[in-house]
Structures are given as C-alpha cells and as structure tokens.
C-alpha positions as CSV (number, residue, x, y, z in Angstrom):
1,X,0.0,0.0,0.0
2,X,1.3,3.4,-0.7
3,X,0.6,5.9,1.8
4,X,1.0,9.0,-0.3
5,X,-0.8,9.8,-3.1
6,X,1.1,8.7,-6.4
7,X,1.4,12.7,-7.9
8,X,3.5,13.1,-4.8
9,X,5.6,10.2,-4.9
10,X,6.2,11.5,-8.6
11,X,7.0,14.7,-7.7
12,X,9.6,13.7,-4.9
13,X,11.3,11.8,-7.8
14,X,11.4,14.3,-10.4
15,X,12.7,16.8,-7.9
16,X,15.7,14.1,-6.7
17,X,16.7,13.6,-10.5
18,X,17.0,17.1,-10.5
19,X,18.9,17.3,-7.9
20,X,21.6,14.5,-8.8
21,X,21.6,16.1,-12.5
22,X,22.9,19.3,-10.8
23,X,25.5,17.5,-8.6
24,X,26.6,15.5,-11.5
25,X,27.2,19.3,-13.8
26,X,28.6,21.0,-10.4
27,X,31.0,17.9,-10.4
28,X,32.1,18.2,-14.1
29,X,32.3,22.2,-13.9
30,X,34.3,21.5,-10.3
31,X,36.9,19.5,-12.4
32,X,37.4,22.0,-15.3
33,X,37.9,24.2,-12.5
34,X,40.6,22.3,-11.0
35,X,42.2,21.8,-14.3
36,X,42.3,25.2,-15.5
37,X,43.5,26.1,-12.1
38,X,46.4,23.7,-12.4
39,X,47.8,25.1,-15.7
40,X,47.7,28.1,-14.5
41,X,49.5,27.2,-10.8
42,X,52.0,25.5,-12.7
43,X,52.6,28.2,-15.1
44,X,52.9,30.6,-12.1
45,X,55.4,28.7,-10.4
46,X,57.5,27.8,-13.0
47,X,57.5,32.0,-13.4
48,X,58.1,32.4,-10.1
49,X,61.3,29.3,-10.1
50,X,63.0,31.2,-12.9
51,X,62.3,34.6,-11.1
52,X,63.8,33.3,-7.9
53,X,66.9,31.4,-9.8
54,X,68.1,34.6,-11.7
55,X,68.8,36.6,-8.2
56,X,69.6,33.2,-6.2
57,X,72.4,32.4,-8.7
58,X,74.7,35.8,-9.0
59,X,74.3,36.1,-4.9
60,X,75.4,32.7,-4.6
61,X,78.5,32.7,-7.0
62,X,79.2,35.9,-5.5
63,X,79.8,34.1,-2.2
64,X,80.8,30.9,-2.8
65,X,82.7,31.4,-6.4
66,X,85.7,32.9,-5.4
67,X,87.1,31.0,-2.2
68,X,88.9,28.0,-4.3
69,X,92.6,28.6,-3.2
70,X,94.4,28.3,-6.7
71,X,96.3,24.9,-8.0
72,X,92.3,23.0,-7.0
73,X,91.7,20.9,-10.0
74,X,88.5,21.7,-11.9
75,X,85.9,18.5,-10.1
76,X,87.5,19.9,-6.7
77,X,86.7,23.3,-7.5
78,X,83.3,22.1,-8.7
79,X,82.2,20.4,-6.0
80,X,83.3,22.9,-3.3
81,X,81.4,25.2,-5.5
82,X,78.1,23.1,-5.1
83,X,78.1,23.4,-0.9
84,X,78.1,26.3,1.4
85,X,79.3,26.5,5.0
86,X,76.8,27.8,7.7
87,X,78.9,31.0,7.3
88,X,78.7,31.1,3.8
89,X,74.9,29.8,4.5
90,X,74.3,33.2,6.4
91,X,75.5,35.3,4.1
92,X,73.9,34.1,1.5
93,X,70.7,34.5,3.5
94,X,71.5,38.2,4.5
95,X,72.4,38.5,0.6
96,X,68.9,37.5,-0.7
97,X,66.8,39.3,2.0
98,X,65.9,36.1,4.1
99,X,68.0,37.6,7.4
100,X,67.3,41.2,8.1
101,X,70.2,41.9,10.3
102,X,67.4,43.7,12.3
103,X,69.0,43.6,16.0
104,X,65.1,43.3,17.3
105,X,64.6,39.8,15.4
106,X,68.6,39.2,15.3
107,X,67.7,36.2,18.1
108,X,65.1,34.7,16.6
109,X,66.8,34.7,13.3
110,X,70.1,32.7,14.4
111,X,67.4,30.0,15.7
112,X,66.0,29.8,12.3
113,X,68.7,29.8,10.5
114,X,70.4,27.1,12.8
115,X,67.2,25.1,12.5
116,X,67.6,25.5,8.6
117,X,71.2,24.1,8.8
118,X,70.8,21.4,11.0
119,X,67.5,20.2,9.7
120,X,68.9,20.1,6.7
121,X,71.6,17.9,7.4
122,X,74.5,20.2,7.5
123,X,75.3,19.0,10.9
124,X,76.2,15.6,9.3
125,X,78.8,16.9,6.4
126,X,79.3,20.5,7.9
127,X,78.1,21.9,4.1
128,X,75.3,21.9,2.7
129,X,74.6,21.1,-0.9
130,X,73.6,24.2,-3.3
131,X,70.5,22.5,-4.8
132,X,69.0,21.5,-1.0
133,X,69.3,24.8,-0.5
134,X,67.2,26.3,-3.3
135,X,64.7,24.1,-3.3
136,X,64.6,25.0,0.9
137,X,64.5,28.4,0.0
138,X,61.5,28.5,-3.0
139,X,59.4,26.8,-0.4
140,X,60.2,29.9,2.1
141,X,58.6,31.8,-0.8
142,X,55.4,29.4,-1.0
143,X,56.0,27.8,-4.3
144,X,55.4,24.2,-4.5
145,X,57.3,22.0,-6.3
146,X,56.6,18.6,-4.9
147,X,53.5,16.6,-4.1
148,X,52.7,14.3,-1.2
149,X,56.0,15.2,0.6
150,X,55.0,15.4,4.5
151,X,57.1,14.7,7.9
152,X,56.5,14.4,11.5
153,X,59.7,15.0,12.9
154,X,59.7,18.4,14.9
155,X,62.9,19.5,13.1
156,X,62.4,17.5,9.5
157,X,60.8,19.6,6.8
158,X,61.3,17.5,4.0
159,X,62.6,14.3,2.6
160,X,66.4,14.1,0.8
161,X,66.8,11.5,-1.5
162,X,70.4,10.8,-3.8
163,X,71.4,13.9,-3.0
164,X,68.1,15.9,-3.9
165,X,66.2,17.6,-1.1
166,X,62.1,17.6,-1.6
167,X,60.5,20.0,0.7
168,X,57.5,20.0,3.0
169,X,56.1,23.5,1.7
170,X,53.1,24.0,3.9
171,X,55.8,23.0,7.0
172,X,58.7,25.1,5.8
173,X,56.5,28.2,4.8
174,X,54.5,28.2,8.4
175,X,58.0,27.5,10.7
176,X,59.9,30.0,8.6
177,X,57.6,32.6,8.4
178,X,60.1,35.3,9.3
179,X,62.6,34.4,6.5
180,X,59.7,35.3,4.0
181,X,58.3,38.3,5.5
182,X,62.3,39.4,5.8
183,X,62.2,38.9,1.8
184,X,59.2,40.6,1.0
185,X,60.4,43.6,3.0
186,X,63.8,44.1,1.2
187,X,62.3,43.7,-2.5
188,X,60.0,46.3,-1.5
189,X,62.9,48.3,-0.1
190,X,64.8,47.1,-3.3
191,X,62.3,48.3,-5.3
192,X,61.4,51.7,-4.0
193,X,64.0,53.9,-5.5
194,X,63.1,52.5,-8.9
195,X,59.5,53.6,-8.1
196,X,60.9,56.5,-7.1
197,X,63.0,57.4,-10.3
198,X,60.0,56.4,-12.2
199,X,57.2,58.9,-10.2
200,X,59.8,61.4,-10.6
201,X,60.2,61.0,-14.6
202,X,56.3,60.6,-14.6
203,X,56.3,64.8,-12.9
204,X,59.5,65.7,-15.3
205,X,56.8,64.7,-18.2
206,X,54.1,67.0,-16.4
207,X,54.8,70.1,-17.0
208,X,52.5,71.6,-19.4
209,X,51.0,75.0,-17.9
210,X,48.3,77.1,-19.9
211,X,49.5,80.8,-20.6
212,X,46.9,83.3,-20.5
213,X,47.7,86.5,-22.3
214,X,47.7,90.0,-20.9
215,X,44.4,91.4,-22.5
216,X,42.7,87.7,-21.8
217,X,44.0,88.5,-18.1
218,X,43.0,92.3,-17.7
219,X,39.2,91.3,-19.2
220,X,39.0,88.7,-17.0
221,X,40.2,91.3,-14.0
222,X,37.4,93.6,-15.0
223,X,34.7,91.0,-15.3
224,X,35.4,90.0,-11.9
225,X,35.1,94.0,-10.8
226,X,31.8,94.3,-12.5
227,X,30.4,91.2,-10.7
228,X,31.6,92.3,-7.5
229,X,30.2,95.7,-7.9
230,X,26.8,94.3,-8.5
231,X,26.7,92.0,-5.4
232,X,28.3,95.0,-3.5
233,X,31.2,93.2,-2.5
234,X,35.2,93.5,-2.2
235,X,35.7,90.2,-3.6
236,X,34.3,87.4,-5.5
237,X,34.2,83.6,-5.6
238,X,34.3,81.1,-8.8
239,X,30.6,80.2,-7.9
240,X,29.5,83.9,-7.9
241,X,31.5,84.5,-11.0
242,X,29.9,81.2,-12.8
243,X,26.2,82.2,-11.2
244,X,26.5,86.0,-12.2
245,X,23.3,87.6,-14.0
246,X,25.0,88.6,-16.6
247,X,25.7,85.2,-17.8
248,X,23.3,83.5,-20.2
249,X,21.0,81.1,-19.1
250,X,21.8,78.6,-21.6
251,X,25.4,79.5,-20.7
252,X,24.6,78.9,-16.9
C-alpha cells in the first residue's frame, strides 16, 4: 500500500533527478575548474622558479665562487662550489633578504637559521649542498614544487633522496615565516627607488602650464570687478562669477 498519493511520490522523484543532475554538472564544472587552475599554478610557479633562480644564482657565485685557493683541479673546484658552510649559508641568506640583520629579530633569526642548517643535514657533512638549498629556500617563498611530501619529525621539513632535497612546503613556509616576511620587506625596499625614479620621470613629463595672455588676463580682472560691484562686495568667488546675472541662461 502506498501511503502517499502517487502525484506526490512522482513529484519527490522528479525533484531528486533534478537534484543529482545538478551535482553531477557541479562535479564536471568543479573539475574543469581544478584543471584550469592547475595550468595556471603551474605556469605561475614555473615563473616564479626562474624569477627566484636569476637573483639566487649571481648572490650565490658571489659568495661561494671565489674561495677556491688556486692549483684546485677543476671537479674539486666544482664540488666545493656546489656546498656552502653555515657561514657562507648566512650570508647568502642576509644576501637574498631572508635575514634582516634587524637587532630586534637578530635572536630569533640565528634559531631559524640554525634550524635550517641542521635540519637540513648540515650537521652531518658540515656543508650543505647548493641544490637543498634552493629548493629550501622556493618553499620559504610558498611555491610548491613537490607533491605528497609530508614529515612528522619536529625538526624535519622535507625528505632528501640521492642527493636531492624535496621540501615540505606547507611546513617550511609556516616555521619559517620570518625568512619570508624578511624577503618581501627588502624587494620592497629594493624596489622603491626604482618607483621612485619612475614617479619622478612621470612629474618631469608634467609640465604643461596654460598661458593666459595680458588682455585675456586684464578682461578677465574687469569682469570680476563688475560682478563684484553688483553683489556689493570687495571680492568674488568662482561660484559667484559662474552664477552672475549677466551670464546667459543657456550659458549657466
């Protein structure tokens, strides 16, 4: 026996094909979604990679580059070239921006930067590879370049693998928090007197003024009289001189 009436049961049908119809097109319009979003991500960070390797790579040579004593042979010189010290390792870091020097967050940025080292590994080999280190440092910045990477240690942030490092983004960004805002603050800094230079070329470009003739100037002198002799006063204002009555109404 049915106990509703059979218009009903229809109607509770129709209306839940209707519904699944809709979550099947928000499902397909979800998934475009998501793969439009990934070309564009990936297009974005592979920007953001070059960006970030055309600084890292001058401010890196210009510390590491030159300390091979001379008589090295070439693959020593190579390798030494490919690994930093933790002094080397700080000033690269006060190179690119990541350490302010900043004596209120001077504290908290040694303990970052000797978690960096020694999470790292450069405990273990007292160096640290060049490549571990930019891959450590474009995850600072936000920029994923690894999936399904995730640790539990309290001092691991990534997994190294033959030699390559692949980095816990969502760990490194959140701990290192200070490194990045430290970056964003000396681009900006960076990048100021270029603003600068350009505002000012911007004004240098601005500097059309009208030139008003003497008779355009003396009528204009005694217009401004007349109307102020009419309203009785010493002076006049642009609204009593664009309200006078001896303007035209269509010209009003």
């Amino acid at each position: 026996m049915r106990d509703r009436p059979v218009q009903d049961l229809l109607y509770d049908d129709a209306m839940r094909r209707n519904e699944m119809s809709k979550q099947r097109v928000a499902q397909v319009e979800a998934e475009e979604a998501s793969a439009k979003s990934s070309k564009i991500s990936n297009t974005n960070i592979e920007y953001l990679v070059h960006k970030f390797n055309r600084e890292f790579e001058p401010v890196y040579e210009s510390i590491v580059g030159g300390n091979n004593e001379e008589g090295e042979g070439e693959e020593e010189e190579d390798a030494e070239t490919q690994s930093v010290n933790y002094r080397q390792l700080g000033d690269l870091m006060y190179g690119m921006g990541y350490l302010s020097g900043s004596e209120a967050s001077e504290q908290e940025e040694r303990i970052l930067l000797s978690t960096m080292w020694s999470s790292l590994g450069g405990e273990d080999d007292s160096q640290l590879n060049k490549e571990v280190i930019r891959a450590f440092l474009i995850a600072v910045e936000g920029v994923k370049i690894t999936d399904g990477v995730k640790t539990d240690g309290p001092e691991e942030f990534g997994e190294t693998k033959d030699g390559d490092f692949y980095p816990d983004c969502q760990k490194i960004s959140k701990y290192f928090k200070l490194f990045y805002l430290n970056r964003i603050r000396y681009i900006g800094l960076r990048e100021k007197p270029s603003q600068e230079r350009a505002k000012a070329q911007n004004d240098e470009q601005l500097t059309f003024k009208p030139i008003i003739s003497s008779n355009t100037e003396a009528y204009a002198q005694r217009y401004r009289q007349k109307i102020a002799e009419s309203n009785k006063e010493d002076k006049v204002s642009v609204m009593d001189i664009l309200t006078a009555k001896t303007n035209k109404e269509e010209w009003i």
